[in-house]
KOLVOVEX-847711 format. One record per residue (C-alpha): residue in three letters; residue number from 1; x, y, z. Coordinates in Angstrom, 2 decimals, padded with zeros to 5 digits. Example, Ala and Ser with C-alpha at 12.3 -4.5 7.8 and 13.67 -1.06 7.14 Angstrom:
! residues 2
+-----+-----+---------+---------+---------+
: res :   n :       x :       y :       z :
+-----+-----+---------+---------+---------+
: ALA :   1 :  012.30 : -004.50 :  007.80 :
: SER :   2 :  013.67 : -001.06 :  007.14 :
+-----+-----+---------+---------+---------+
This chain:
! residues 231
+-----+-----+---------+---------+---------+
: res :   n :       x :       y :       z :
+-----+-----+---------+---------+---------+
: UNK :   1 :  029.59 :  029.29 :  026.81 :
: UNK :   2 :  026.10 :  028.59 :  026.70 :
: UNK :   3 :  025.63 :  030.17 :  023.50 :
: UNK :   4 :  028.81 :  028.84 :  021.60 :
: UNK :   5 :  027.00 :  025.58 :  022.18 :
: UNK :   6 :  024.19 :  026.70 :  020.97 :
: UNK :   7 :  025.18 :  028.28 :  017.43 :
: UNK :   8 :  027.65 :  025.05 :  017.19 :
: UNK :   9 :  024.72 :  022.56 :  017.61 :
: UNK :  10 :  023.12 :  024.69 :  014.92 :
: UNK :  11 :  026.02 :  024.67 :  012.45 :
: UNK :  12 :  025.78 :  021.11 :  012.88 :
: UNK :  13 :  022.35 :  020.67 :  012.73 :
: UNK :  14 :  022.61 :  022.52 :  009.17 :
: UNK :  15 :  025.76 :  021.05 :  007.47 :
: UNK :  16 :  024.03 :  017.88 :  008.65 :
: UNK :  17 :  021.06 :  018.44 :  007.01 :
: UNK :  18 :  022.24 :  019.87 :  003.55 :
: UNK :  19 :  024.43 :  016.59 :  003.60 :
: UNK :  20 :  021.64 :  014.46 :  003.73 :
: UNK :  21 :  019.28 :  016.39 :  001.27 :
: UNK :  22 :  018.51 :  014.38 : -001.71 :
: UNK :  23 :  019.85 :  015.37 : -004.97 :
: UNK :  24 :  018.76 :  013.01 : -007.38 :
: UNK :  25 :  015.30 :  010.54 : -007.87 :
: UNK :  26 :  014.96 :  007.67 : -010.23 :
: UNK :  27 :  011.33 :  006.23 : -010.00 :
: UNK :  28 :  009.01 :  004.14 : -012.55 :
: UNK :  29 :  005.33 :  003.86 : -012.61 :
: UNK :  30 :  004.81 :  000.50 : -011.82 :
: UNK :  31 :  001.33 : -000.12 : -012.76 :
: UNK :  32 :  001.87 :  001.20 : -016.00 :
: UNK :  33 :  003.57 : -002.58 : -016.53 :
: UNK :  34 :  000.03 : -004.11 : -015.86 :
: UNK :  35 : -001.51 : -002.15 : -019.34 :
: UNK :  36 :  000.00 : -005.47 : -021.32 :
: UNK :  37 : -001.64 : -008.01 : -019.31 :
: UNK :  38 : -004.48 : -005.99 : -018.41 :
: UNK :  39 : -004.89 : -005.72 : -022.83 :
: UNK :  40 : -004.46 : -009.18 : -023.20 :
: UNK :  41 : -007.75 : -009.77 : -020.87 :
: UNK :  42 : -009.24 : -007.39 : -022.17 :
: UNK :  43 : -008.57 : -008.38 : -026.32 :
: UNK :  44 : -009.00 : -012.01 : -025.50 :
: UNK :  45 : -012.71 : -010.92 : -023.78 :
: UNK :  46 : -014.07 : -009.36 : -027.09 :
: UNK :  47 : -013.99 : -012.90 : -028.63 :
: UNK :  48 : -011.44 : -012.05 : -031.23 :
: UNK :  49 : -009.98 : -016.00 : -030.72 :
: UNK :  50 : -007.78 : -015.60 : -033.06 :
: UNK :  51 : -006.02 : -012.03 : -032.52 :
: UNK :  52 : -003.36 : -011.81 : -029.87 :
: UNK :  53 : -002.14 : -008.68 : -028.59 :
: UNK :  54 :  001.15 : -008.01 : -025.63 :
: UNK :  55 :  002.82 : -005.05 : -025.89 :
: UNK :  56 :  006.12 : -004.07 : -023.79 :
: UNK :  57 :  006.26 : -000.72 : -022.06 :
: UNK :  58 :  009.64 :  000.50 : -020.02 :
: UNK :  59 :  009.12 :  003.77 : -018.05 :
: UNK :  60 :  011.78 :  005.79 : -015.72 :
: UNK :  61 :  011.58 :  009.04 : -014.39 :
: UNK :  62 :  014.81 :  011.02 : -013.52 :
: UNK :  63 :  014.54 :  013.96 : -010.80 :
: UNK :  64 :  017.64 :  016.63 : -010.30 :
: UNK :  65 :  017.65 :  019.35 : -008.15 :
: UNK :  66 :  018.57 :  022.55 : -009.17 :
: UNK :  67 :  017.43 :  024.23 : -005.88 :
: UNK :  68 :  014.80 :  023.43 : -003.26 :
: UNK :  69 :  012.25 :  024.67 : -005.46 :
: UNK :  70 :  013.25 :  023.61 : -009.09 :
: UNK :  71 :  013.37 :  020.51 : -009.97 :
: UNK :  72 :  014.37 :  018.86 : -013.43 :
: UNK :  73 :  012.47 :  016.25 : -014.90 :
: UNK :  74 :  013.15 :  013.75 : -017.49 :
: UNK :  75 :  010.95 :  010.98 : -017.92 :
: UNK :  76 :  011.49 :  008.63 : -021.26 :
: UNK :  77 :  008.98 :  005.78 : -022.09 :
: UNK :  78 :  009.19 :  003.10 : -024.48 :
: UNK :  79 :  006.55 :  001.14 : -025.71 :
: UNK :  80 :  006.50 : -001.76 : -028.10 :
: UNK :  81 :  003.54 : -002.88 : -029.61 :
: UNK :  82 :  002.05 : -006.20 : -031.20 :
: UNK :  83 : -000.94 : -007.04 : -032.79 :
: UNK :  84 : -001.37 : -010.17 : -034.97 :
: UNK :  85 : -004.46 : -011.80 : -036.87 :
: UNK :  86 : -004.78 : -015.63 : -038.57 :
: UNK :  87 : -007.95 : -015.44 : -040.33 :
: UNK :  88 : -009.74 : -018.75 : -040.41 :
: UNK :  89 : -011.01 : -019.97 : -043.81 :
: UNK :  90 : -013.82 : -022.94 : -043.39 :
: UNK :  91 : -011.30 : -025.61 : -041.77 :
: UNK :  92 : -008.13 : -024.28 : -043.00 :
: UNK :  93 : -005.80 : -021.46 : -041.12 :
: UNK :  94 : -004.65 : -018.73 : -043.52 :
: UNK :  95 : -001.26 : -017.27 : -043.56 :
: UNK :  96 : -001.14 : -014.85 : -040.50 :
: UNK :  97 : -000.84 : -011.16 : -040.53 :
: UNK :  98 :  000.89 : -009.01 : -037.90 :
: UNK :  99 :  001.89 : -005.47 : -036.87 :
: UNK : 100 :  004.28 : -004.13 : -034.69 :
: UNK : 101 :  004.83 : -000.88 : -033.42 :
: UNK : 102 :  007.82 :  001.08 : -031.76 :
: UNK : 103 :  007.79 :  004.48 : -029.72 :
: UNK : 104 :  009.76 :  006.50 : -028.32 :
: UNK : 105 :  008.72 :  009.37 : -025.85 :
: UNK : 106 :  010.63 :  011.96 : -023.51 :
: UNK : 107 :  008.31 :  014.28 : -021.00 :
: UNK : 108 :  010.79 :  017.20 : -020.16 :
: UNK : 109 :  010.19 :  019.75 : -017.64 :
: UNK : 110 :  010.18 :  021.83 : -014.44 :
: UNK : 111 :  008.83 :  020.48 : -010.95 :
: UNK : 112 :  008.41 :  023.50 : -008.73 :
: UNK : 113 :  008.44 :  023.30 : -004.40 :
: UNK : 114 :  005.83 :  025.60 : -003.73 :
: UNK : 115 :  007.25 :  025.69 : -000.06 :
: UNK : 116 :  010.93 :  024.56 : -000.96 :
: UNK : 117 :  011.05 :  021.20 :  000.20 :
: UNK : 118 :  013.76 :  019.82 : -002.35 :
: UNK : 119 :  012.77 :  016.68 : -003.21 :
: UNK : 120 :  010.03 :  016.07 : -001.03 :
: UNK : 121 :  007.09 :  017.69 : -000.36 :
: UNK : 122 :  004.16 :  019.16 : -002.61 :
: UNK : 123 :  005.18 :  020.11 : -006.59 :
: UNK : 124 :  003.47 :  021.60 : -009.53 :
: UNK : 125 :  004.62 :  020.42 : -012.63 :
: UNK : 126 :  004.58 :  021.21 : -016.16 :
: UNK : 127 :  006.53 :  018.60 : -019.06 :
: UNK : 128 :  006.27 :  018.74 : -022.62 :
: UNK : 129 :  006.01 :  015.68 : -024.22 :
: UNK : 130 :  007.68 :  014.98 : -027.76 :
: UNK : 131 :  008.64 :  011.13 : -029.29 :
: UNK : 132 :  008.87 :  009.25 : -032.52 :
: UNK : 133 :  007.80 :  005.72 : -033.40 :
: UNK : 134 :  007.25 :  003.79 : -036.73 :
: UNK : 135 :  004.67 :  001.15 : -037.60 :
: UNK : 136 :  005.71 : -002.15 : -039.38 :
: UNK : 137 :  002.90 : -004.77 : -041.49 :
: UNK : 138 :  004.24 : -008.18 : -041.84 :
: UNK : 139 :  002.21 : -011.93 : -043.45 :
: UNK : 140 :  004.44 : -014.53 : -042.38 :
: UNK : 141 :  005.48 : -016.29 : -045.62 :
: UNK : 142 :  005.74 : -012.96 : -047.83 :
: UNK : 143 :  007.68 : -010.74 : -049.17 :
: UNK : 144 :  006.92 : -008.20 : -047.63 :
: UNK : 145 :  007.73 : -008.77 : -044.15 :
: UNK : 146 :  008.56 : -006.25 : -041.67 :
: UNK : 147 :  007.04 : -003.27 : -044.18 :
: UNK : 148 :  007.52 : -000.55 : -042.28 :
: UNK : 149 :  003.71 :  001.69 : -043.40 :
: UNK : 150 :  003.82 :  004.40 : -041.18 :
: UNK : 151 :  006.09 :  006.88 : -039.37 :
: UNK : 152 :  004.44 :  009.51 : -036.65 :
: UNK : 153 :  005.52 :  012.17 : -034.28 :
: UNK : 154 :  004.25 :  012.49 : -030.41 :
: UNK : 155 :  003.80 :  015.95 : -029.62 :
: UNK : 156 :  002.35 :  016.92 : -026.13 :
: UNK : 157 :  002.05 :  018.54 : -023.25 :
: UNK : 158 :  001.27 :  017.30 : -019.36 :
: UNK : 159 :  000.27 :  019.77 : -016.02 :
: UNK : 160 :  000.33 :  018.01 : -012.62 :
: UNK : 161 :  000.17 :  018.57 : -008.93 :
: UNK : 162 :  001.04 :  016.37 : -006.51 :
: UNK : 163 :  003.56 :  014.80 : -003.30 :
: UNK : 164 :  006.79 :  013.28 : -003.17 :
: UNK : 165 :  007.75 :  011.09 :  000.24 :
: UNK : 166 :  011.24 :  010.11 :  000.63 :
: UNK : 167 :  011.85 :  007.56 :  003.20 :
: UNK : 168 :  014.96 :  006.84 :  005.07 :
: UNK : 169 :  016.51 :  004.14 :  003.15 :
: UNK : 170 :  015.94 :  006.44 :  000.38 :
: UNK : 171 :  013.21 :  004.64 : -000.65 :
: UNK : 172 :  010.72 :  007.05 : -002.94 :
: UNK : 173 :  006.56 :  008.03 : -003.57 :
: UNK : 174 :  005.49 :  009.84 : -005.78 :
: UNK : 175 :  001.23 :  010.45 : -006.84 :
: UNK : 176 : -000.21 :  013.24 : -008.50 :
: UNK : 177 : -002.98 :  014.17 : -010.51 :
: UNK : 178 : -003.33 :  016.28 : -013.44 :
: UNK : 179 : -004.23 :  016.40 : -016.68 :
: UNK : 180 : -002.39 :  015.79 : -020.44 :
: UNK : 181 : -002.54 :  015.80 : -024.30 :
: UNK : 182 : -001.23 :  014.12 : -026.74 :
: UNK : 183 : -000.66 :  014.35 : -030.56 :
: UNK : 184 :  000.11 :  012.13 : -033.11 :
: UNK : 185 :  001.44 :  013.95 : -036.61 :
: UNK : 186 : -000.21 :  012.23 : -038.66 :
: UNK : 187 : -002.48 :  010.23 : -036.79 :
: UNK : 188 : -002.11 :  006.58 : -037.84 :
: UNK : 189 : -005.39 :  004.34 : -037.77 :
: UNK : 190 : -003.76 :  001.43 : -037.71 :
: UNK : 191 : -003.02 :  001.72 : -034.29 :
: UNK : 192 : -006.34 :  001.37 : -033.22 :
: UNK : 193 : -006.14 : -002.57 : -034.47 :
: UNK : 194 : -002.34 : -002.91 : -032.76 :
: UNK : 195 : -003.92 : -001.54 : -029.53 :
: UNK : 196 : -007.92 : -002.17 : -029.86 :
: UNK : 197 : -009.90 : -002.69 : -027.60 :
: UNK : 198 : -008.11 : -000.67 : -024.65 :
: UNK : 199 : -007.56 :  002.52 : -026.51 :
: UNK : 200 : -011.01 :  002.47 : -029.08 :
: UNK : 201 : -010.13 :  005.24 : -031.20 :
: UNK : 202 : -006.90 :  006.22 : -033.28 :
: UNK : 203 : -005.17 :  008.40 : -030.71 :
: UNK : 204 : -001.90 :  006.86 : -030.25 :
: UNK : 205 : -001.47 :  006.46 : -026.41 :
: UNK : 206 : -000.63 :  002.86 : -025.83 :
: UNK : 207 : -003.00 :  001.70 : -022.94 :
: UNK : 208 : -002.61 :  005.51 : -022.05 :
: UNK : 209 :  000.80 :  005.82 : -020.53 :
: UNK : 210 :  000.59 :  009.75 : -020.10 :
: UNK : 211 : -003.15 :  010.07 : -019.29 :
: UNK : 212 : -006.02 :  008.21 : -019.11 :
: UNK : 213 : -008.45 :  008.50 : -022.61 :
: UNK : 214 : -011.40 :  007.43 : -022.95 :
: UNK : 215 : -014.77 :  009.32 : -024.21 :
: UNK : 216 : -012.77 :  011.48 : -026.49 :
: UNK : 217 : -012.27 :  013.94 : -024.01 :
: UNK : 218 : -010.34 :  017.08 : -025.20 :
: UNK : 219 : -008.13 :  016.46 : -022.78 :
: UNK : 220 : -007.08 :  013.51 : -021.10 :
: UNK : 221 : -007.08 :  013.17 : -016.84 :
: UNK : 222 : -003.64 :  012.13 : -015.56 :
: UNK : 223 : -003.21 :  009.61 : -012.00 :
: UNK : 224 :  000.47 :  008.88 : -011.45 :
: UNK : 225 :  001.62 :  006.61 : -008.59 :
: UNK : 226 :  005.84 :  006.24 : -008.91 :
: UNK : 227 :  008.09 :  004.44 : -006.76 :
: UNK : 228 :  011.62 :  004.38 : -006.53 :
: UNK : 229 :  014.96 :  005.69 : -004.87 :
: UNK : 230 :  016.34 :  008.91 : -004.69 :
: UNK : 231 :  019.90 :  009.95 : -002.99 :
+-----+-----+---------+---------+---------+
């Protein structure tokens, strides 16, 4: 009798468990929101008085497990750029000039449970990084406004390790560390006035959303801190 107890606590104790296993993660980088005001203090710093600079960014990253040591991984980002200039002639204001700038990038790939943790636990993962954007020149009171000048592709890749919590409301941490490159086909110069000062060369990463660039490193290092939910 003793034992039929035993193997039915276990059989409980398992369908219990696999019930409860999280199966899907939605998280966003939340400090990945502070690169537009962080930019503005930073552009406004320089001196520039009359250049003004706030770009949008929307980030979500979508986990599914396949089994408790694969792990798909979709993460699109969006990031809207704008940069505009009013050149000052003597005492009069000149007609300003403006640019704004649209992407579009998807990091797709594998997260893999060393120890086959599902969800939680230590991952390694490896995402390739492809997206699309367009650059548009405007002078309010022209013609031309809303030119688009420029079209690019992202093309990239991104290796990380790191740890997932999941709390019991669901609630979700992710941070990691790796490292990531990015490339823009064709590169487009511009970008380093839509995004100057924070970025400082004409790599397209937008206040670097998939790594951090600066010293024109061949690569770029890569801190992520996500939060979210997962069920």
């Amino acid at each position: 009798m003793k034992n039929v107890l035993v193997i039915l606590f276990l059989i409980a104790f398992t369908v219990n468990t696999y019930a409860e296993e999280e199966k899907i993660s939605f998280q966003t980088k939340p400090f990945l929101y502070f690169v537009p005001i962080s930019q503005k203090i930073i552009l406004e710093s320089t001196g520039a008085e009359n250049n003004t600079g706030m770009p949008l960014i929307l980030d979500l990253e979508f986990k599914y497990l396949l089994n408790k040591r694969i792990i798909l991984f979709i993460n699109p980002v969006f990031a809207l750029g704008f940069w505009s200039y009013t050149p000052i002639d003597g005492d009069n204001m000149v007609v300003m000039d403006y640019y704004l700038s649209n992407c579009l990038d998807f990091s797709i790939g594998i997260q893999y449970k060393p120890f086959g943790t599902g969800l939680r636990g230590m991952y390694i993962g490896a995402f390739s990084v492809i997206g699309w954007g367009f650059v548009t020149y405007g002078s309010d009171g022209s013609s031309h406004e809303k030119e688009k000048i420029a079209d690019f592709l992202n093309l990239g890749f991104i290796t990380e390790i790191g740890y997932d919590w999941i709390f019991n409301n669901g609630f979700s941490i992710s941070l990691g560390v790796g490292i990531s490159k990015l490339y823009q086909i064709p590169k487009v110069s511009i970008i380093t006035a839509v995004n100057s000062p924070l970025i400082g060369n004409d790599m397209y990463h937008y206040g670097s959303i998939h790594g951090i660039h600066f010293l024109n490193l061949p690569i770029d290092p890569r801190i992520k801190f996500s939060i979210g939910y997962s069920f």
